[in-house]
N, C-alpha and C positions, 0 to 999 in steps of 0.2 A: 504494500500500500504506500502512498506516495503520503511522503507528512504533512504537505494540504489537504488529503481527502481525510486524512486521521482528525487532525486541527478542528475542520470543518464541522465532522461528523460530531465529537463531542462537545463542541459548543454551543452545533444546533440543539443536542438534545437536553444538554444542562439548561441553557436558555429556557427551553421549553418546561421543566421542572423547576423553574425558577419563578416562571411567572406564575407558576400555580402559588404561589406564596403572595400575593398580592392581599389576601383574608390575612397575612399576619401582618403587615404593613401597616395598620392604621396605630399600632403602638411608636410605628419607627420618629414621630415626630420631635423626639427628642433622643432618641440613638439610632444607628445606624443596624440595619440588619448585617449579623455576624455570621459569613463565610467561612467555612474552613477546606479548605481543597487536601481530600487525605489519600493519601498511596504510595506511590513506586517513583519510577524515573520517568513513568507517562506523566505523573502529577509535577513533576517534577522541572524537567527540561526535554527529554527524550530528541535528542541531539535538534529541537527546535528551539531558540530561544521563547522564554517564558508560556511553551506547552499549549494546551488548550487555554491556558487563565489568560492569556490575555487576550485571544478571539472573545472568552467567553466576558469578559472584561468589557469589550469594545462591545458587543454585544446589547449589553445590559444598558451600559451607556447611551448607545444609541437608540434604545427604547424606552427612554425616559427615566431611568434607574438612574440617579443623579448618583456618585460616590461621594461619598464624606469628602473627601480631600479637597472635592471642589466645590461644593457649595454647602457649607454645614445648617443653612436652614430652611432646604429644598429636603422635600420627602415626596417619593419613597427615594431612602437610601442604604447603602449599601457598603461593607468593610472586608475584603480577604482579611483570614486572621490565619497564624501558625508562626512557627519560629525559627521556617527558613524561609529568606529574603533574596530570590534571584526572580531576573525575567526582566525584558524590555515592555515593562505595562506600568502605569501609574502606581499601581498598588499591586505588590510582589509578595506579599505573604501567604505564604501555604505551607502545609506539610506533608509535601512529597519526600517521599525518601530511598533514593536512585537503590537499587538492587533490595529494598527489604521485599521478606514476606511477610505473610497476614499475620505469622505469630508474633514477632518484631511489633508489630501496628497495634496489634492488640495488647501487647504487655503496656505499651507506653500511650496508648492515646487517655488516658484517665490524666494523667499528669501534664499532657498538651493542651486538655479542656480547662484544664484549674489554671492555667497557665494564660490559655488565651482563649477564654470562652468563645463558646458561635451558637446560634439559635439552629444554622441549616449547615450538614456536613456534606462533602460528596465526596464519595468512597467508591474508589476502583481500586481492586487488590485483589490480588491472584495470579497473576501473571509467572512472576520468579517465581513461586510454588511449583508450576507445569513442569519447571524443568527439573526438578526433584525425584526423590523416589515416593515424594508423598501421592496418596490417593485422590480423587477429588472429591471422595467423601469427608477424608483428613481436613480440608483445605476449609470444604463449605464448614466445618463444625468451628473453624476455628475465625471465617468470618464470622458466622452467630455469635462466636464469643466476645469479639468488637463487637457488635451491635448491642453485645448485653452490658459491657463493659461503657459504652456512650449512654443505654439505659440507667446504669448506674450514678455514671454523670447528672443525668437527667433525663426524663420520661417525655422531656416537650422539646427536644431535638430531633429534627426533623433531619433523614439522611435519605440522601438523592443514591441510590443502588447500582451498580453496573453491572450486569451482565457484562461481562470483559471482552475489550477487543482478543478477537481470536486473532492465528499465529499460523505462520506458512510453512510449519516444520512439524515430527513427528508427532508434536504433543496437539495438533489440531481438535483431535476428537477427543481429547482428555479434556482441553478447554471447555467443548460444548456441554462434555456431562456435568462439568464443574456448573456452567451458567444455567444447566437445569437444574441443578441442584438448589443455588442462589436464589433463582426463582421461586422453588419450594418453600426456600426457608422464607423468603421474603412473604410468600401467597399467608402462611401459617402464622408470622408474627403480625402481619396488617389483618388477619380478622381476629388474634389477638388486643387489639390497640395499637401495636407498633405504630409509630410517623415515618412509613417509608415511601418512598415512591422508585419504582426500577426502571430504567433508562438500559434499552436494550441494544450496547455495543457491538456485539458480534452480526446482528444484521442492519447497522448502518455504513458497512462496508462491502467492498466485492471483495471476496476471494476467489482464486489465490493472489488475486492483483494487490 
């Protein structure tokens, strides 16, 4: 895949889960709705500067999503939050983190929230797991466990899901079981109560291209 149809594709659909949060916005008029961008080196940089955050960045902006930085008393507004700071976008904060897996993410995102709270998360992770000997049943349990661990955090954070971009190598069909998986758990915790919404990666692209 070419890293402008990657760019593209997760920005349209973050975007798209983004504006569904317009129903929490009526609080934003004196803070900014807190983003946290959570995952891997996709979150991260993935040899594009500043990833999908900053399409998805310019994005929001250009629909009227004013960001704090630039006019703090225009709402609805909007803040990237995390405690790495790269990217050619106005506001670079996220917590991507280039080669982890989900276990990594999940030991540590409880001490990223206390650290730099966010009302909405969006979690893509799985990816470095594929190339493991773990299962992708290993993998979806140990997403659940970030989801219960962000529960923990707080029961009113709302996390944007990915179904993960699939991969043009042998782990192609391990991907897919994983993202059926994902979807499972996601179907099971949202008539639970969970605040999820899944954004489905693997078919916003061609493969094998």
């Amino acid at each position: 895949m070419t890293n402008n149809k990657l760019r593209i594709a997760l920005s349209t659909l973050l975007i798209i889960g983004f504006l569904f949060f317009n129903c929490l916005l009526a609080f934003a008029q004196c803070e900014p709705v807190r983003i946290m961008p959570l995952g891997d080196s996709i979150t991260d940089e993935y040899n594009v500067d500043g990833s999908y955050r900053k399409d998805l960045y310019d994005l929001l902006e250009a629909a009227g999503y004013t960001p704090d930085i630039v006019d703090p008393t225009a709402i609805p507004r909007f803040d990237f939050v995390g405690s790495q700071n790269d990217g050619a976008l106005a506001d670079p904060d996220h917590e991507g983190h280039s080669g982890w897996d989900a276990d990594e993410i999940r030991d540590s995102i409880i001490g990223w929230l206390n650290a730099k709270p966010a009302e909405i998360v969006l979690l893509h992770i799985g990816t470095n797991d594929m190339s493991t000997s773990q299962t992708a049943a290993d993998v979806a349990v140990e997403i659940g466990q970030i989801l219960d661990n962000i529960d923990t955090y707080s029961p009113d954070v709302w996390v944007i899901l990915a179904r993960i971009i699939n991969r043009g190598d042998g782990d192609h069909s391990k991907t897919t079981d994983l993202n059926n998986l994902i979807q499972d758990l996601a179907d099971d915790r949202i008539g639970s109560g969970d605040k999820i919404i899944v954004v489905d990666m693997e078919n916003a692209l061609d493969y094998p291209g």
